[in-house]
N, C-alpha and C positions, 0 to 999 in steps of 0.2 A: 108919392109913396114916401114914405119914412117920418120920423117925430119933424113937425114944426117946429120953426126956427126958438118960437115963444117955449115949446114943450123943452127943447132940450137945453134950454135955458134955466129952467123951473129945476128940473130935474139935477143936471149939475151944479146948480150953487145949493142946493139939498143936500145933497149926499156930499158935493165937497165938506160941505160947513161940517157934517157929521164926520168925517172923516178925521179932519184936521183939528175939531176942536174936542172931539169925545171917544175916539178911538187909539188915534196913533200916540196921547198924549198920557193914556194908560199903559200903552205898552215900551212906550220912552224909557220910562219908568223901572221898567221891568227887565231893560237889558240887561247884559253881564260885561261889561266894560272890561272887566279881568282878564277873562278868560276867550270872551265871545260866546255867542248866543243867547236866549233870552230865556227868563224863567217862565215856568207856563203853571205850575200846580200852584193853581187859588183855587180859594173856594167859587162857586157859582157866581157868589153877589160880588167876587173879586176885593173882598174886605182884606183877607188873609192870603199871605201865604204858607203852603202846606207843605212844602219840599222843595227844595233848590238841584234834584235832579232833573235830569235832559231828556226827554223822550228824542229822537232823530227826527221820528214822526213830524213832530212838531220845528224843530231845530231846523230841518231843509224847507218847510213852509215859511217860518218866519225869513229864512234867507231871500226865497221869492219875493218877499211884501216888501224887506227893503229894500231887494233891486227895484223892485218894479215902481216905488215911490220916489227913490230918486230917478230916475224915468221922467216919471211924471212933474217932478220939479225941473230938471234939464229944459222940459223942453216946453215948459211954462203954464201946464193946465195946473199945476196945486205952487203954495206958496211953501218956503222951507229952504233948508241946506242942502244942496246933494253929497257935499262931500263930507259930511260926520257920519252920515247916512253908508253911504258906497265903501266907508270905511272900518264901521262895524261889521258892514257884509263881509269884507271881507277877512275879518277875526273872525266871523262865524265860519266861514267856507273854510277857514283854514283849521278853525276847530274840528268841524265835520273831517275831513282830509287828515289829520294828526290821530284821532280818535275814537272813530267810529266804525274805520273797517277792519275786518278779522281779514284774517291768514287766508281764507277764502276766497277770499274780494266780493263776499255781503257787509253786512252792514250792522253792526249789534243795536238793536231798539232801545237798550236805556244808557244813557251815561250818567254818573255824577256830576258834579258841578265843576272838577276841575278835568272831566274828561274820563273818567276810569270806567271801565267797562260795568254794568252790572246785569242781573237775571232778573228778567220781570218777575219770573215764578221760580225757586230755586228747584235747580236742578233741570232746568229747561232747556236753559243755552243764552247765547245771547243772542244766537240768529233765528228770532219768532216771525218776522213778518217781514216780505219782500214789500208791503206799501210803503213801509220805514224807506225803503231801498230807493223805492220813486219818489216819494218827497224828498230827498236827498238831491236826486238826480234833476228834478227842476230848479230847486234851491240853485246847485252848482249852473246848468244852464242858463237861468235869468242873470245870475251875476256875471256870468261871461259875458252875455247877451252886453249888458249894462257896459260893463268898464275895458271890452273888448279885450280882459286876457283869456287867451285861448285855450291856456291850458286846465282851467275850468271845466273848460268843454270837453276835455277829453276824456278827462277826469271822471265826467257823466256819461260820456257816449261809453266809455268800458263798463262800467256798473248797470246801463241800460242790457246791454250787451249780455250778461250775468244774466241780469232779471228773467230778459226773456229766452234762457237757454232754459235755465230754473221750471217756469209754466210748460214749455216745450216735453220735458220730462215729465210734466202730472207733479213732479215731487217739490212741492213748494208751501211754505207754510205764511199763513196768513193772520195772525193773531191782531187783535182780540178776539174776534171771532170766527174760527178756524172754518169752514166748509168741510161737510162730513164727507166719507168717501159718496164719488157718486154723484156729487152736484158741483156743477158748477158756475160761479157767482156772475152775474150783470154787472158785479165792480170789477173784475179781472178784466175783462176786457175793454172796460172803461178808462180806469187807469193807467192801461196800456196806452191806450189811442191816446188821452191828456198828457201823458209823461212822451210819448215820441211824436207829438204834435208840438211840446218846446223845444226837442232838440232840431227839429224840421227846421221851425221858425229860425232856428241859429244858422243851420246850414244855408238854408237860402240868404239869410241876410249877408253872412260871409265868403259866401258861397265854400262852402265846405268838401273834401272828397268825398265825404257820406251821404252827399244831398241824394245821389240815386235811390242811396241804398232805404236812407231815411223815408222818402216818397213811398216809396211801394210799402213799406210797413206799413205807415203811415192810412196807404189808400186798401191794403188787406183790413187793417182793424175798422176803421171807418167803416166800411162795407160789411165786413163779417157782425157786426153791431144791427144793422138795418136788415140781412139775411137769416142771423140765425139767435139775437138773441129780442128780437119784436118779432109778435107774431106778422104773419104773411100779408093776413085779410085787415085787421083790426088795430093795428101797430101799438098792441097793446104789450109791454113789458115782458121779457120771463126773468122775473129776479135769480132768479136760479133755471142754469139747464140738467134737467134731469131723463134719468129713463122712466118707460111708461111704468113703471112696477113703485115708481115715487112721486107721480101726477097730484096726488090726494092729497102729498103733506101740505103742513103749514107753511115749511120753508118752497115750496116751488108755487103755490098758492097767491102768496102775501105780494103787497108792491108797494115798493118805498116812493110816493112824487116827486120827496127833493130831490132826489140821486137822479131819476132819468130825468126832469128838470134842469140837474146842472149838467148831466151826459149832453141835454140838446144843445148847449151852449159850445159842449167841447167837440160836438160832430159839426157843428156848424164854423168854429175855425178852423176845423182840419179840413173842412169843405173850402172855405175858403184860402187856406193856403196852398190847395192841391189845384185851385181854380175851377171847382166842381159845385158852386152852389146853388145853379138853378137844378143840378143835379137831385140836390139830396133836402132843400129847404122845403119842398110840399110835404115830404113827409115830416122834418124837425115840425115844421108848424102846427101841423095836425097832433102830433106826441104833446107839445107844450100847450096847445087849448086840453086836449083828451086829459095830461096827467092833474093839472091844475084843477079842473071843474072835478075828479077825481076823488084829490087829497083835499079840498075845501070842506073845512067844519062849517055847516049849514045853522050849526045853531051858534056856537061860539065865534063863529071866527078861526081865520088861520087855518095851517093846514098841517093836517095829520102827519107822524111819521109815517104810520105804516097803516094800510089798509087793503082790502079784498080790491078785485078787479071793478064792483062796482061801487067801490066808497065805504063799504062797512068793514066791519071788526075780522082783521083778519080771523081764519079757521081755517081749517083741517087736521088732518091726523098726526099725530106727534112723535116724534123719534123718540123722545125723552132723553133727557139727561145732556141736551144740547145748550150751549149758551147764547145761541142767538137766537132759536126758539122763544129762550125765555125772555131777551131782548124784546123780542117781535111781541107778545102777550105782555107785560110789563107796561111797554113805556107807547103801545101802537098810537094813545090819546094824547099823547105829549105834543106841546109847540116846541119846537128847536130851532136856536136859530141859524142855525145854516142853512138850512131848509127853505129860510124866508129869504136870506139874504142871496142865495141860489136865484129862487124866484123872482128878486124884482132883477138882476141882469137879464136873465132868459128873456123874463116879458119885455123888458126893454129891447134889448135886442131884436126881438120878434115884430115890435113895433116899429121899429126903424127898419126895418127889412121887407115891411108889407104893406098892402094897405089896406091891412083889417083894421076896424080900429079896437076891435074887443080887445087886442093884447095891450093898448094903455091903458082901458077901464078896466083889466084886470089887475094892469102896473097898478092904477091909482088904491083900488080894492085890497092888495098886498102891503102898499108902501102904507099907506093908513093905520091897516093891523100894526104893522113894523113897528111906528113910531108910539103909537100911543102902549107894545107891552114889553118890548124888550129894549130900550136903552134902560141905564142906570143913571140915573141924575146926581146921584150920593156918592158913589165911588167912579163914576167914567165906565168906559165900556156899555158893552149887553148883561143884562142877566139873563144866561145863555140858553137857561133848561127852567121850560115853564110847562103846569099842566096845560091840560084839557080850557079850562077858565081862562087862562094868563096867570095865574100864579105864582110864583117862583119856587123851581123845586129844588134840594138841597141833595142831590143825583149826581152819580159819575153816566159820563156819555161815551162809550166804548174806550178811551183814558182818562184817568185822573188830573186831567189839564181844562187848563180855560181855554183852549185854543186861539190865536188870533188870528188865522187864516181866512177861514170863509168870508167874515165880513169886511176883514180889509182888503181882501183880492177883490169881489165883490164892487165894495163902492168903488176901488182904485178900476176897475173895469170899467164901469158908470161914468167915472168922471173924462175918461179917455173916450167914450163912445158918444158921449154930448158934448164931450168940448170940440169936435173935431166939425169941420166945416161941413153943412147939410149938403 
């Protein structure tokens, strides 16, 4: 069972090489040495930069990427410094921590570049979106994780804390794309399980007093994912849970591959750190063959953002006047890349965990697309938002950032999952 010794060989000097010579080496670049944390608004092709403001969003991702790369240099699967690395993070963490939280103990979604608060939309607020809140709250998690100060940790486990009192209420706000009354989203409860499956991970390593409490969160959302947000028979996705009187729209209709793609990746280590994975891996396998053949462009290449349950153009009936609707309609033919860069951990993963062997021939069928449409040769990086063809499209992707998360969590997940002894 799992990749041969030769595959995961193949596979990590791949994605290292990419990592270390076309990824991390754009966003070096990009840091904020001043102040802490990193610029994220370029344009697509990453030529330009657009604004030297902060999304948080973004800001407690990249704090993950650099815990988790000096991680990986520590302990010898990538080459580099760990401690230029571990000490940026930590002028990011302490930027997030000095700047980012309101009076409230959420989290404001945009800063300036030296930290000042601002309004995505004026007159909004500046507490739009509680994801802000859990990219925050891994960012701080992994760096504690990393350089074992604990007070990081706490840091996160109170703002965890917030988040899910916040959902508990119904009254929570999710921007860019807010969830109309009446539904409710397959990422809520995704980023749930993702965001208290790092603070798990911390607790058991350190063995934390929360580790109890952490667990059973932990083993509620995991489960409550497999019960009530895939169907029974079919484990087929509900992107949204709705009542029967909203079955017909576009928005409870439509289903995203990459998201429950990289969902299976996050049910599958909270599987694993709860010691439950023969429990719950027949069905991850089954989601991650079902969503793939799915979301696959049969004529092009790659895989769909969004599509109906059997592959085609989402439809149904329209709320109007929603902005992820128009999302969903818009961009459903688009290649993205986090989507892809989702997909080739999942398949790997899958492959190493089974002995089907469809999930490398689908790894190899993904990694192929990958390489030949989205690196950038000219400027580094992805060219992140491509159509339908592979073409590059000059498009915001729910922020006005290039994000570097997906694909550096991604390969740094790759490189740790093939360097590790078969």
């Amino acid at each position: 069972m799992g990749l041969s010794p030769q595959q995961r060989e193949q596979c990590r000097t791949l994605w290292q090489q990419e990592l270390e010579h076309n990824i991390l080496p754009f966003w070096q670049q990009a840091v904020d040495t001043d102040y802490g944390g990193v610029f994220t608004c370029f344009s697509n092709d990453g030529a330009t930069r657009l604004s030297e403001n902060k999304f948080t969003w973004s800001q407690g991702r990249f704090l993950w990427n650099e815990s988790r790369q000096a991680a990986l240099i520590r302990s010898g699967l990538c080459q580099g410094d760990a401690v230029p690395l571990l000490a940026h993070a930590k002028q990011t963490a302490d930027f997030l921590l000095a700047h980012a939280f309101l009076d409230n103990g959420h989290c404001a979604f945009l800063l300036g570049s030296t930290g000042n608060k601002l309004e995505m939309t004026p007159g909004e607020g500046y507490d739009t979106s509680f994801y802000a809140d859990c990219f925050i709250v891994i960012g701080l998690c992994e760096y504690a994780f990393v350089s074992g100060e604990s007070e990081y940790f706490e840091r996160a486990l109170n703002l965890y804390d917030t988040i899910f009192q916040r959902l508990q209420t119904g009254c929570v706000r999710s921007d860019p794309y807010p969830a109309p009354p009446g539904f409710e989203p397959y990422a809520y409860e995704m980023i749930m399980l993702g965001t208290v499956s790092e603070l798990l991970r911390y607790a058991l390593r350190y063995q934390h007093s929360a580790l109890s409490r952490l667990t059973a969160l932990t083993r509620r959302s995991l489960a409550r994912i497999f019960t009530e947000l895939h169907e029974p028979d079919t484990l087929i996705p509900r992107e949204m849970n709705v009542s029967p009187e909203h079955s017909d729209t576009l928005l409870a209709r439509h289903k995203t591959p990459g998201h429950t793609l990289e969902n299976m990746w996050f049910c599958f280590h909270a599987a694993q750190l709860l010691g439950e994975t023969e429990k719950y891996l027949p069905a991850i396998r089954k989601i991650v063959s079902l969503m793939w053949h799915t979301g696959w462009d049969k004529k092009e290449g790659g895989l769909f953002r969004y599509v109906q349950a059997d592959g085609s153009e989402p439809a149904g009936r329209l709320l109007g006047n929603d902005p992820y609707e128009k999302l969903i309609q818009d961009t459903w033919d688009t290649k993205i890349w986090w989507v892809h860069s989702e997909a080739l951990y999942t398949l790997l993963l899958m492959a190493d965990q089974t002995d089907d062997p469809e999930f490398y021939a689908l790894y190899q069928q993904t990694a192929d697309y990958v390489l030949k449409t989205f690196p950038n040769h000219e400027y580094g990086e992805w060219t992140q938002i491509r159509d339908r063809s592979g073409q590059p499209l000059n498009k915001v992707v729910a922020l006005p950032v290039k994000d570097p998360f997906h694909i550096m969590r991604n390969l740094q997940l790759i490189v740790a999952l093939c360097g590790q002894s078969s």
